[in-house]
C-alpha positions in Angstrom: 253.6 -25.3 64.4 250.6 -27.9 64.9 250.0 -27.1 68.4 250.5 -22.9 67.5 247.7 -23.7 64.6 245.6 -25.6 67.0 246.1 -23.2 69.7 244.8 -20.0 67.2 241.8 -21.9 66.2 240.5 -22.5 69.4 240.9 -18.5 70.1 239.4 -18.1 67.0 236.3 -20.3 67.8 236.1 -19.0 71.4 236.4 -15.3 70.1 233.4 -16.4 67.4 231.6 -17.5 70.5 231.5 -14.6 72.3 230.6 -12.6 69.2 227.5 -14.5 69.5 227.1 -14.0 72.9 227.1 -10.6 72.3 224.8 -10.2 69.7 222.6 -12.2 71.0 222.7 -9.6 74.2 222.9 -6.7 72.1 219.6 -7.9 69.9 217.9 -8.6 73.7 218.5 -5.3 74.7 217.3 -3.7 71.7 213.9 -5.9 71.6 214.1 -4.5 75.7 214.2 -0.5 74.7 211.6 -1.0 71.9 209.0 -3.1 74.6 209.8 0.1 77.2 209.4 3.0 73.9 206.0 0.7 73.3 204.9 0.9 76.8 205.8 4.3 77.1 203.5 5.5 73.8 200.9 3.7 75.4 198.3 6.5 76.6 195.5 6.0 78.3 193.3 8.9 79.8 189.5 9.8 79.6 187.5 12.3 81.7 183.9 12.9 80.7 180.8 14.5 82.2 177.1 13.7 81.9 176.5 16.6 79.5 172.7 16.7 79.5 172.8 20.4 79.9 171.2 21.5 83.5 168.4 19.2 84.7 168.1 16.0 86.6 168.5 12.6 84.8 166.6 9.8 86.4 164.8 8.5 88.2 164.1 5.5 86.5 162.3 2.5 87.4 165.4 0.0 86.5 168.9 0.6 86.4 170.6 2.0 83.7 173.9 2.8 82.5 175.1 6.1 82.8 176.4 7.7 79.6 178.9 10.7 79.5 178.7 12.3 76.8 180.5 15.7 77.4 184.2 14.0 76.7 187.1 16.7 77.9 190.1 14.3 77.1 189.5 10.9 75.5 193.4 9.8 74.8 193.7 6.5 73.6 190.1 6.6 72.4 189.4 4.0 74.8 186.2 5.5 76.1 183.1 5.3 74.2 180.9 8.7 75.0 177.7 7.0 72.7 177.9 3.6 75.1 179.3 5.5 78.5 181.6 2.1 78.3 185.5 2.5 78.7 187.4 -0.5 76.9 190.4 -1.4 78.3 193.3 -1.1 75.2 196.1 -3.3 77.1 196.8 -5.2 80.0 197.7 -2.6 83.0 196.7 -1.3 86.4 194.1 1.5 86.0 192.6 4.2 88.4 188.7 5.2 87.6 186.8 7.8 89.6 183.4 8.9 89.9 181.5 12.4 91.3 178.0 13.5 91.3 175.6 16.3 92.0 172.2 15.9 92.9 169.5 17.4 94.7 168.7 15.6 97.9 164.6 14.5 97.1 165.9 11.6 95.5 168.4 8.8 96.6 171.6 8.9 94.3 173.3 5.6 93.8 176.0 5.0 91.2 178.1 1.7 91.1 181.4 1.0 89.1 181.1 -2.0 87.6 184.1 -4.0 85.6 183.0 -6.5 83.3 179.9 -7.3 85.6 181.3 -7.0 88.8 180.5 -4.4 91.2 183.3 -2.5 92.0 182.8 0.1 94.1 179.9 2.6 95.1 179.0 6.1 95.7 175.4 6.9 97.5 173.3 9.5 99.2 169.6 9.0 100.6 166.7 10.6 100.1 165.9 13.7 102.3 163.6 16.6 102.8 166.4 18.8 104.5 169.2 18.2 101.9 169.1 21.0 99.6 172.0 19.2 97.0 174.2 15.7 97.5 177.8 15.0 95.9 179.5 12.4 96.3 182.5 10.7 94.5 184.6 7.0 95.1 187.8 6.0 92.9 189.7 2.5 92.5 192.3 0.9 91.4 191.9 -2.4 88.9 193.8 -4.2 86.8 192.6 -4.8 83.5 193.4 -7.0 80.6 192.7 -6.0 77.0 189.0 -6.0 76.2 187.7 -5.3 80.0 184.6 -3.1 80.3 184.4 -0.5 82.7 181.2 2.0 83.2 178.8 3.2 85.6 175.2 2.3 86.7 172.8 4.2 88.2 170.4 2.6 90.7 166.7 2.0 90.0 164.9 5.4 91.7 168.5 7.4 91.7 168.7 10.7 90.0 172.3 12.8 89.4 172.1 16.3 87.7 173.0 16.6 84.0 175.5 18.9 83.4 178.9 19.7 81.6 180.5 19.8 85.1 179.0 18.6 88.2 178.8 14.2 87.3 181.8 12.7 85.8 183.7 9.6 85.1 187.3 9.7 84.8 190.1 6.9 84.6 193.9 6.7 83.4 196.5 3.9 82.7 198.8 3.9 85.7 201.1 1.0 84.4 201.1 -1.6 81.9 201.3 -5.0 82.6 
């Protein structure tokens, strides 16, 4: 009768044992699916354009930082059109693009810049032949929360000011 006593108790114990073994699983795979729905909500997307109706902006003597202010889709609100700064909300791997439109009497030079690195460029010359320039460059970076990103336009550069010709765009591809 001892032994049969014994013998249920330990079943008892080891069934209580993998109870919680499995709720412990159960509660990490729950904590799993709310992290993915989390990620998931996260939303990230901006495109804006210069938005200074139709005339050239620049050229300056210095370089400045080039603020869109024609937002078409701010989502996440991570893009500020009254600094021309985007703010990265969360850790991720982001894709940015820049175009522009100029006429080609001036040079046009715009840099990317993250925090205060250079990132990439896009750049015409100056030329009594050239009727208009575009040009355009996009990257990938990865960002963590609070990471600046926005554009600069080069001392004696010029872009034309309109709802549609310059723009900045830039998305959340993953999160980190």
């Amino acid at each position: 009768m001892r032994d049969n006593l014994e013998a249920v108790e330990t079943r008892l114990k080891n069934s209580e044992t993998r109870l919680k073994d499995s709720e412990t699983r159960l509660r990490n795979s729950e904590n799993q699916i709310l992290e993915l729905r989390n990620k998931e909500r996260t939303k990230v997307i901006f495109s804006a354009a210069v938005g200074e109706g139709s005339k050239d902006i620049g050229p300056f003597n210095r370089d400045i930082t080039l603020i869109y202010r024609d937002v078409k889709t701010n989502i996440g609100n991570a893009y500020s059109p009254s600094t021309g700064i985007f703010v990265a909300p969360v850790a991720g791997v982001y894709y940015f693009t820049i175009f522009y439109h100029a006429g080609g009497y001036h040079q046009s030079k715009l840099q990317l810049y993250k925090n205060n690195q250079h990132m990439v460029t896009t750049h015409d010359h100056a030329s009594q032949h050239d009727g208009a320039d575009n040009g355009g460059n996009a990257v990938f970076m990865q960002l963590q929360p609070g990471d600046q990103v926005y554009v600069r336009m080069v001392a004696k550069s010029h872009v034309w000011g309109s709802d549609y010709h310059t723009t900045f765009s830039g998305f959340l591809v993953t999160q980190m």
